[in-house]
N, C-alpha and C positions, 0 to 999 in steps of 0.2 A: 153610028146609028143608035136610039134611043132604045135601050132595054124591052118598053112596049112594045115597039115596032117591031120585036124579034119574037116576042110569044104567039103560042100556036094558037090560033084566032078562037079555038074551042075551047082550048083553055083561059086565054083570057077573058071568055065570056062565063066561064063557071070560077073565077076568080070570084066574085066576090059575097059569093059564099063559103070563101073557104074560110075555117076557123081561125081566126087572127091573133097570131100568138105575140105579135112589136117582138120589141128588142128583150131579150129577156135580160133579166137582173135581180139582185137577192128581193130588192121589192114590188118587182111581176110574179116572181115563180111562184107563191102560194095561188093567184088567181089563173095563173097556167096549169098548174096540180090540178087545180078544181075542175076547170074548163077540160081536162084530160081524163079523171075521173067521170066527168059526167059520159062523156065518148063513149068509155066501157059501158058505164048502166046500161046507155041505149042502145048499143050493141047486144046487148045482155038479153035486153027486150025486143029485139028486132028480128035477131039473125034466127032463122030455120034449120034448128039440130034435129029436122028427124032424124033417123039412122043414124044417129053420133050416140056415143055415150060419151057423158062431160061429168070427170071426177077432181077431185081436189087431193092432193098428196101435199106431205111438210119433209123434206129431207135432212134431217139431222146433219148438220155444221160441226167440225170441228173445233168451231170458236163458241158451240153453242146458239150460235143461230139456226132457226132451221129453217130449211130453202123452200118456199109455198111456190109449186107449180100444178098449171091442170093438163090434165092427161086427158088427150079426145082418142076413142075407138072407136071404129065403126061398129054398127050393133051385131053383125055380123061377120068376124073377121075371117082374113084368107090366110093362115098361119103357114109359113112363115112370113109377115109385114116385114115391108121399110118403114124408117121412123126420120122424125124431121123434129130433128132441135128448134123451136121457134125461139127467136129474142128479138123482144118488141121494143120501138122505137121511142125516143123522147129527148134525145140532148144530155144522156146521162144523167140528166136531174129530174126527169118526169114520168109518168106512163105507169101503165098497168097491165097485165098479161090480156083483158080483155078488150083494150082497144085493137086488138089483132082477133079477135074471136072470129070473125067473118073469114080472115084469112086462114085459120085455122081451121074450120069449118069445110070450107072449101077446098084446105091440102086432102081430107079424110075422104073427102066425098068425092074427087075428080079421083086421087089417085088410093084408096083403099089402102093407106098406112095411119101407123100411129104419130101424134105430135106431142110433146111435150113440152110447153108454152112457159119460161121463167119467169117469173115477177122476182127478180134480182134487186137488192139494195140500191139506191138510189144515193148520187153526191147534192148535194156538200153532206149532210149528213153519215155519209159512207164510204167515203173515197176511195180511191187507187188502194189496195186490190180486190174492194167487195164484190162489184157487179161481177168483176170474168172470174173469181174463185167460185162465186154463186154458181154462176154456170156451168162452170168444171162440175160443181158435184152435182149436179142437174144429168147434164151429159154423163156422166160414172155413174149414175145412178140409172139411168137409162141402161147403159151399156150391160150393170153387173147385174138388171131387173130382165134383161132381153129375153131370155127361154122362157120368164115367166109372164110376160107382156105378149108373146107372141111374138118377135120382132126376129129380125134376121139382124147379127150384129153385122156383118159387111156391106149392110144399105143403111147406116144412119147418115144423115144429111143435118149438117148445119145451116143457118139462115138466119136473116133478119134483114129489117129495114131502118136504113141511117141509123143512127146512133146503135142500132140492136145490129143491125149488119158492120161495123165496126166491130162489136164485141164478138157477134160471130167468126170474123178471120182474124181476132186475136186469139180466141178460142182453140180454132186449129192449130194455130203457134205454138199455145200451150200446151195441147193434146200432145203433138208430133214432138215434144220436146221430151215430153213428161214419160211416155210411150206405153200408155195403160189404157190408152182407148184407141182406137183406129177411127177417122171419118171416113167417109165414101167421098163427099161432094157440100163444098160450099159456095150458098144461094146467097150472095149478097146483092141487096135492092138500096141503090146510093147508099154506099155505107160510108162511115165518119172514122177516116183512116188513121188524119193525121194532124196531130196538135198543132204544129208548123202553119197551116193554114189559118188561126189565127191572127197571123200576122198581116197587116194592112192590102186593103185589097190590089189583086196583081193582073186579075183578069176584068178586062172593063166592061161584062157585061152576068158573067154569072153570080148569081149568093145576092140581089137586092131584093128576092122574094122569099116570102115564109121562114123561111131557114138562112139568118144573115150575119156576117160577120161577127157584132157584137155578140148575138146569141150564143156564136161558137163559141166564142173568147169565154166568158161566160161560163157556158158548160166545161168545156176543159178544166179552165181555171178549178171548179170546184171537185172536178172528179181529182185532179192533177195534188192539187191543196196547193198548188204552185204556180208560178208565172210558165204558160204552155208554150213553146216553141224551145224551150231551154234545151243543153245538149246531150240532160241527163235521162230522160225522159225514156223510162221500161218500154221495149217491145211487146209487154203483153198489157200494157196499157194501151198502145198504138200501134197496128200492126204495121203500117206503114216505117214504122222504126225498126224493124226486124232486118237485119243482117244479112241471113242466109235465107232465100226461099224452098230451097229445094227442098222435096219431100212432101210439100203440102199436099193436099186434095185438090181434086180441078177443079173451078171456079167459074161460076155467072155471076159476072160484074153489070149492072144495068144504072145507068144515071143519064140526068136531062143536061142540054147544051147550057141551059142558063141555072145550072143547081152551082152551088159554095161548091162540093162534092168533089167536082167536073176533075179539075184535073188531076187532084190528089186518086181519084179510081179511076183513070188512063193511064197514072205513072202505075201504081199497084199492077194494075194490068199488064204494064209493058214488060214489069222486072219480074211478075210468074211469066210470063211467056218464055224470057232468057233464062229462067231458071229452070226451064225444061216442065213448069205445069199445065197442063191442057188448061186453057183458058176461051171464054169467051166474053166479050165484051158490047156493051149494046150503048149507045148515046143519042138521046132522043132529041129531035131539033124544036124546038121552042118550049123547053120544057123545063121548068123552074122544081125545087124540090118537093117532093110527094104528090107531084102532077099526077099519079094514077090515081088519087082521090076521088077528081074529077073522070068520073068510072066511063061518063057518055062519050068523051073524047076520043077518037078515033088516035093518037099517039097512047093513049091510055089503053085502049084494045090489043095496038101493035104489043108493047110492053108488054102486057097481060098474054098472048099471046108465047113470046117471045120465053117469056117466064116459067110457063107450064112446059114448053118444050123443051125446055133445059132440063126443069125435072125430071121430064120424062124419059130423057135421052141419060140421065146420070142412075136411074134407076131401072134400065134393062137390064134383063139379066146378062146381058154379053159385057156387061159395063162393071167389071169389077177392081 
């Protein structure tokens, strides 16, 4: 069956406003940067922060970098908050903390905690280990700020979307290795596991929309500085590369039947599940990558739905 024939009839009718990224390549990504950066502005300009407060923090780098993340509170908090790591999406070579602003916006105001949103270093320019060391001192920085933030440290939640939900469950890799931070709960939405998948396509119908093979190859390659699928390749580059799962935080896995994604986060899924982590896993039927864009969709509602009650169920109090 033809790929068309297989998307979900709402989505393919708000396909063709989605933002058109082709095949990326060293000489697309400056006009995919642009086209990503403009995202944020309008976001910037659109989204409804009443009762948010939206501040700007630089966290001092050990290399001398200093990490710029925004901090959303509600105007009002209920002390002790959970807090939610956001890492925003782009293929490791693009994005900016505010193309997630709406999402962020939205964690503060459905569920009354704090986020803290990373604008992490970006590959080819920065590669393997800047974005997840960024985020480590994001996350410890959250963690060692928590009495003063308001925050409960035994409800921080990790998260992200592809490329940022990749680095989210490397993230926890790191954390649980490292053993100076504790997660509660990682929220990954199609995340971008594993460099392997680069390799020529295997599934005849998922990865031919938005987010496509070369694109990966691509991004990896430049976070990697290497040829990706190779046998050297860090676990906390790829989580999917990781060894030993046990001890993670439980996990919401969610990705569409026709995303690249697909089955590299069902294997992830399958080996937290043997490895004794509470998991849940969600796989939407005709749904290509960042199908919830298209917000009107009723697989996009299901998801969205699917989504918050995840949260909600990692952030009871009985859930610790």
């Amino acid at each position: 069956m033809d790929v068309p024939a297989l998307i979900d009839p709402q989505l393919a009718e708000g396909l063709s406003a989605f933002p058109a990224l082709g095949d990326l390549s060293s000489e697309t990504l400056p006009a995919a940067r642009a086209m990503m950066t403009e995202i944020g502005r309008q976001q910037a300009e659109m989204v409804d922060r009443s009762g948010i407060r939206l501040e700007e923090h630089r966290i001092p780098h050990g290399d001398g970098h200093a990490v710029r993340v925004l901090l959303y509170h509600p105007e009002v908090p209920q002390s002790p908050m959970a807090a939610y790591l956001h890492v925003h999406g782009g293929g490791l070579v693009m994005g900016t903390p505010e193309i997630s602003l709406q999402t962020c916006v939205d964690l503060v105001r459905r569920f009354g905690l704090t986020v803290v949103s990373v604008d992490y270093r970006l590959a080819p320019e920065h590669p393997y280990p800047a974005a997840v060391e960024d985020c480590y001192r994001a996350l410890h920085w959250l963690y060692a700020k928590a009495e003063e933030l308001g925050v409960d440290r035994d409800r921080i939640v990790v998260g992200g979307e592809s490329a940022g939900g990749g680095l989210a469950a490397a993230l926890c890799v790191l954390a649980r290795d490292r053993g100076e931070v504790r997660v509660a709960f990682q929220h990954l939405t199609y995340p971008m596991l594993d460099d392997r998948t680069t390799s020529p396509y295997s599934h005849p119908h998922a990865g031919r929309l938005v987010w496509t093979q070369p694109s990966n190859e691509f991004g990896w390659r430049a976070y990697l500085s290497a040829t990706p699928g190779g046998k050297d390749t860090p676990a906390y580059a790829a989580a999917a590369r990781t060894e030993r799962l046990e001890g993670l935080p439980p996990a919401f896995i969610a990705t569409g039947a026709l995303d690249l994604f697909l089955e590299e986060n069902i294997e992830y899924a399958r080996r937290l599940v043997r490895a004794g982590v509470p998991t849940e896993l969600h796989v939407y039927p005709g749904a290509f990558h960042a199908f919830d864009m298209i917000t009107d969709a009723k697989v996009s509602q299901a998801f969205r739905n699917d989504w918050r009650r995840a949260l909600e169920r990692a952030l009871s109090p009985g859930r610790r």
